[in-house]
C-alpha positions in Angstrom: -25.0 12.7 13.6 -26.6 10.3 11.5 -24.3 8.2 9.5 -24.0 8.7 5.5 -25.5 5.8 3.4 -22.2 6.0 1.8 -20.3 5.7 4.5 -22.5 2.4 6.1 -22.3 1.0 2.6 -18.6 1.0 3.3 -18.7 -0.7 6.5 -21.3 -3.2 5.4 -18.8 -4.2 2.6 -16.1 -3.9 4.3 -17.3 -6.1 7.2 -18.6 -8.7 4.7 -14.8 -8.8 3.6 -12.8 -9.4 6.4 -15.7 -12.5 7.0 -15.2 -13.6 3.8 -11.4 -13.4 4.4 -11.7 -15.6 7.6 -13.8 -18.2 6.0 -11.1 -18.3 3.3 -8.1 -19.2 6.3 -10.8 -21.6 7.4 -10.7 -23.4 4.1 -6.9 -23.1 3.9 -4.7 -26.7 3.2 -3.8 -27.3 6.9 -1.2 -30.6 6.1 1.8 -30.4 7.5 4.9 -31.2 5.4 8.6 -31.1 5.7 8.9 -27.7 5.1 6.1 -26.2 6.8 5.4 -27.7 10.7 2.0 -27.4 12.7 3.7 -25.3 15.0 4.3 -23.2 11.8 0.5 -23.7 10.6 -0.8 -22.6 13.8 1.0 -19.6 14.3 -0.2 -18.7 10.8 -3.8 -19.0 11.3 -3.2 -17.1 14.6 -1.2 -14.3 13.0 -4.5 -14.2 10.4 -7.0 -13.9 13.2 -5.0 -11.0 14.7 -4.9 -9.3 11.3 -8.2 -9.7 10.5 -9.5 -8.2 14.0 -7.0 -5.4 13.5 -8.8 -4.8 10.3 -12.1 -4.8 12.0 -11.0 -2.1 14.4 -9.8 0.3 11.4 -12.9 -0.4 9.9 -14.7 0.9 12.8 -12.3 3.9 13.4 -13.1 4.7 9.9 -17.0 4.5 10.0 -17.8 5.2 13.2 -14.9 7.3 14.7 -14.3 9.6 11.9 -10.7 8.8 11.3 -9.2 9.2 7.7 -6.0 7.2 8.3 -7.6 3.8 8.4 -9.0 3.8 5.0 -5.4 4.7 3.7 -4.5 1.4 5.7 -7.7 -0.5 4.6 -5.9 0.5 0.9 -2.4 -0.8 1.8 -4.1 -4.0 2.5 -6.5 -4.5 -0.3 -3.0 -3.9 -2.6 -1.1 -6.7 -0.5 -4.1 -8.4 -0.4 -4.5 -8.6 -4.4 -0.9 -8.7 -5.0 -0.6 -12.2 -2.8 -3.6 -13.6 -4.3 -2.2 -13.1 -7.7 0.8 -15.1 -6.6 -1.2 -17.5 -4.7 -3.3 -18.4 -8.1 -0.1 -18.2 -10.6 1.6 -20.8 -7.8 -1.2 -23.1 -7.5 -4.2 -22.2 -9.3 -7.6 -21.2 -8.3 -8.6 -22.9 -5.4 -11.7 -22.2 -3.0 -10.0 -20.0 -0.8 -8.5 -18.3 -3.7 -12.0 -17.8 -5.0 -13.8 -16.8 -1.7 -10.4 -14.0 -1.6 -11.3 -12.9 -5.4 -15.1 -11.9 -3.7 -13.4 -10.3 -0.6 -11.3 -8.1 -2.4 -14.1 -7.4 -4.7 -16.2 -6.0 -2.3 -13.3 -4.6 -0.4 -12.5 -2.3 -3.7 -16.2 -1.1 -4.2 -16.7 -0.7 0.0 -13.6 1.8 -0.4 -14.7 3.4 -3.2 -18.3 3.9 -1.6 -15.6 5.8 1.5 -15.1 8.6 -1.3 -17.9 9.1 -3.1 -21.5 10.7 -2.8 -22.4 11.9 0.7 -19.4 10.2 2.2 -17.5 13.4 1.5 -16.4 15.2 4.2 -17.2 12.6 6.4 -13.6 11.5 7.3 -11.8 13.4 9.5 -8.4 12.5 9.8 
């Protein structure tokens, strides 16, 4: 079955996210201070690189695999997601990571809503 230009719209954008999320860990302040250790630092940016190819695989469930559940995931995130960058730039302004997240989640909300509209309905199976 040939796959929906909806639905490969999604996984474009949604791809281009989770890229754009891993260049923004890349660009993250890696100093270690008295509160927060390398040891600490590293297990962060290896905790993000598990996340982000966990994230990859529900993105490929979704598009390829038929599966419904993973965009309901993908959702969960984008809401964390948005809700930690909003703390994140109230804390300590807009930074470049900040700003390269802003773009992710941007094209994270319009890849999800290209998941439920036009000819990707009825596409997802559950």
């Amino acid at each position: 079955m040939t796959l929906p230009k909806n639905v490969l719209w999604f996984e474009v954008l949604m791809y281009l996210s989770l890229t754009l999320d891993a260049a923004s860990v890349a660009f993250q302040d890696r100093t270690p201070t008295a509160e927060i250790t390398e040891a600490t630092i590293a297990a962060a940016n290896f905790l993000a690189a598990c996340t982000i190819l966990l994230l990859v695989y529900f993105v490929w469930l979704a598009a390829q695999r038929r599966k419904n559940w993973p965009r309901w995931v993908l959702a969960a995130a984008l809401v964390l997601s948005v809700i930690s960058l909003v703390q994140t730039i109230g804390e300590i302004g807009l930074q470049l990571d900040s700003a390269i997240e802003i773009v992710s989640c941007a094209a994270t909300t319009v890849g999800l809503y290209f998941s439920v509209t036009g000819d990707a309905k009825g596409w997802f199976n559950g």
